[in-house]
C-alpha positions in Angstrom: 21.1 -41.4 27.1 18.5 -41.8 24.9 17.5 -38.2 25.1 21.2 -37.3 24.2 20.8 -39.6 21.1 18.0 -37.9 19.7 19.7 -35.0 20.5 22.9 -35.4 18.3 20.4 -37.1 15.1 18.6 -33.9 15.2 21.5 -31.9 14.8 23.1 -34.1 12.2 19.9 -33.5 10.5 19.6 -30.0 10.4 23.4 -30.0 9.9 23.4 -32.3 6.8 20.1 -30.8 5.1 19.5 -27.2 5.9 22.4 -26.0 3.2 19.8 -28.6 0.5 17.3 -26.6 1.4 18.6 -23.3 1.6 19.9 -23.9 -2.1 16.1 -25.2 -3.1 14.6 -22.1 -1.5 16.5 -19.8 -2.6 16.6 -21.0 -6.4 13.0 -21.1 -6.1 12.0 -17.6 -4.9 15.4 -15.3 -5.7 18.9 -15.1 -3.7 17.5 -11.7 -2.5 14.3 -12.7 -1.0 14.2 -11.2 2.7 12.1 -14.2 3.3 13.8 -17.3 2.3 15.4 -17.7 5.8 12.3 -17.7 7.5 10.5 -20.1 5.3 13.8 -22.3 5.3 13.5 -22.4 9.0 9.9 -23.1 8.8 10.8 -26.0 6.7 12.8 -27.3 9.3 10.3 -27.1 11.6 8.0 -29.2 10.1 10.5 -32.2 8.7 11.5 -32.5 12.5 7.5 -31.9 13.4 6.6 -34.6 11.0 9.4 -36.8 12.2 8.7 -36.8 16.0 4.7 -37.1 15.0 5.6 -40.1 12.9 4.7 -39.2 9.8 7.8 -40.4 8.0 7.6 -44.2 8.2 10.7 -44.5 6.5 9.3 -45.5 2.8 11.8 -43.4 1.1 14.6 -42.0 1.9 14.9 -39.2 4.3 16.1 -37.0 1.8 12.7 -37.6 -0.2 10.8 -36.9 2.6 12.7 -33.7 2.7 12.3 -32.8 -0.9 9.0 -33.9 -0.8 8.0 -31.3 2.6 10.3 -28.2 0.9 8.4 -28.4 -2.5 5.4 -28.3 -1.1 6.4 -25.4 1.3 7.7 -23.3 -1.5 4.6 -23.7 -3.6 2.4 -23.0 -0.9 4.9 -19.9 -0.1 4.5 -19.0 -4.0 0.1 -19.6 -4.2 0.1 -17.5 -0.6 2.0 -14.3 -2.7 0.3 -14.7 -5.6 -2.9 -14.8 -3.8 -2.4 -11.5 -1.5 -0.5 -9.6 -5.2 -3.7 -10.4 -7.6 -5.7 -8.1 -4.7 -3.3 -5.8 -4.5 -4.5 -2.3 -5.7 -3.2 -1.0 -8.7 -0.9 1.4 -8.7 -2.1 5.0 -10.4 -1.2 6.0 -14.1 1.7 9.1 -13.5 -0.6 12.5 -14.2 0.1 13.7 -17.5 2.5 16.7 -17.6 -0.1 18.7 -20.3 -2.9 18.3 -18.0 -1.1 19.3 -15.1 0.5 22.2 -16.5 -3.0 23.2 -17.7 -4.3 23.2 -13.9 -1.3 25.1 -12.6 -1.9 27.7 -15.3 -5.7 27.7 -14.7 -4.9 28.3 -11.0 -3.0 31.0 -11.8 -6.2 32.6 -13.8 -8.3 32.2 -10.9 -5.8 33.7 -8.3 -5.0 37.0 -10.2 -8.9 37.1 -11.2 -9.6 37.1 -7.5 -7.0 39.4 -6.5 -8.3 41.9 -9.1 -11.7 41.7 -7.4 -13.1 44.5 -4.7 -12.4 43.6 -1.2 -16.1 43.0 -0.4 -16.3 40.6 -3.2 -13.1 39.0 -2.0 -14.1 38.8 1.9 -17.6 36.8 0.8 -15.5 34.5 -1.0 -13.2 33.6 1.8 -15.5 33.8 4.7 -17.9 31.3 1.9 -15.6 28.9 0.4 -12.0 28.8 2.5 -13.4 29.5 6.1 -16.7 27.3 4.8 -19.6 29.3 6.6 -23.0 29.3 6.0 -24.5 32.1 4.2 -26.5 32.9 7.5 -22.5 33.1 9.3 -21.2 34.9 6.4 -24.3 37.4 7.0 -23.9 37.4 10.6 -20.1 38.2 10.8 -20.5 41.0 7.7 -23.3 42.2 9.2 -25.9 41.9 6.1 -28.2 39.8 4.7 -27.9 35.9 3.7 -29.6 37.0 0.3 -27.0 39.3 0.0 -24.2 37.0 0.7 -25.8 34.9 -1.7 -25.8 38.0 -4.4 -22.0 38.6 -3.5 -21.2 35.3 -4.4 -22.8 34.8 -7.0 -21.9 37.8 -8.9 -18.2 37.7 -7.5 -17.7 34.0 -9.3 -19.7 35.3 -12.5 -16.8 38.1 -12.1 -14.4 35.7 -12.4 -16.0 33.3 -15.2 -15.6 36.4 -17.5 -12.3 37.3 -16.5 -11.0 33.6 -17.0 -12.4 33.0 -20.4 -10.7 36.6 -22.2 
């Protein structure tokens, strides 16, 4: 019977104070916060945690106690996001449009400066820098030299310098 009791005064409870608290919560953090049921919940939790422990010893009212629990609960909520948004990283600036116009133009330079280059010129360049061999791989596969992959290279990029600056 007793059981049953406590029982029916916990509902009455949650009943009578979880629309208070809702309205506190929700004032307090935004009517759109996908987290203000959770927290309300949690709030709940604890008044009925601290009730069966006996923490409330009846002092003030219950509604107090209440009050007292959910402020404490939504500042906590509010130092806990504040806390995790000060280490958040920033967000990058948008790239300017001038500079990024500038790279898609200079990319275009170096593509047609490459394609305007002989095929052996063009082969040590891709086997070099987009397939990433070593000189000695480049040498093995084109049957020459690393010194001469490393002329090819070298003279195919001073190629292209030129071309890029007229």
């Amino acid at each position: 019977m007793n059981a049953k009791k406590k029982e029916e005064d916990v509902q009455e409870l949650i009943t009578r104070y979880r629309p208070i608290i809702t309205f506190r919560v929700r004032k307090a953090l935004g009517a759109q916060n996908p987290e203000a049921e959770d927290l309300v919940s949690e709030i709940i939790s604890q008044v009925l945690e601290k009730i069966k422990s006996g923490e409330f010893r009846g002092e003030s009212s219950l509604g107090t106690f209440i009050y007292t629990i959910t402020s404490r609960r939504i500042v906590d909520y509010i130092r806990e996001k504040t806390r995790v948004m000060k280490y958040a990283p920033v967000p990058q600036a948008y790239p300017d449009p001038q500079e990024t116009l500038e790279t898609v133009e200079a990319s275009q330079k170096i593509k047609e400066a490459i394609r305007r280059l002989k095929p052996k010129y063009r082969q040590v360049l891709y086997l070099y820098y987009y397939q990433e061999l070593t000189r000695e791989e480049v040498a093995q596969r084109l049957g020459i030299s690393s010194r001469k992959v490393s002329e090819l290279v070298n003279y195919a990029l001073k190629l292209i310098r030129k071309e890029i600056k007229l």
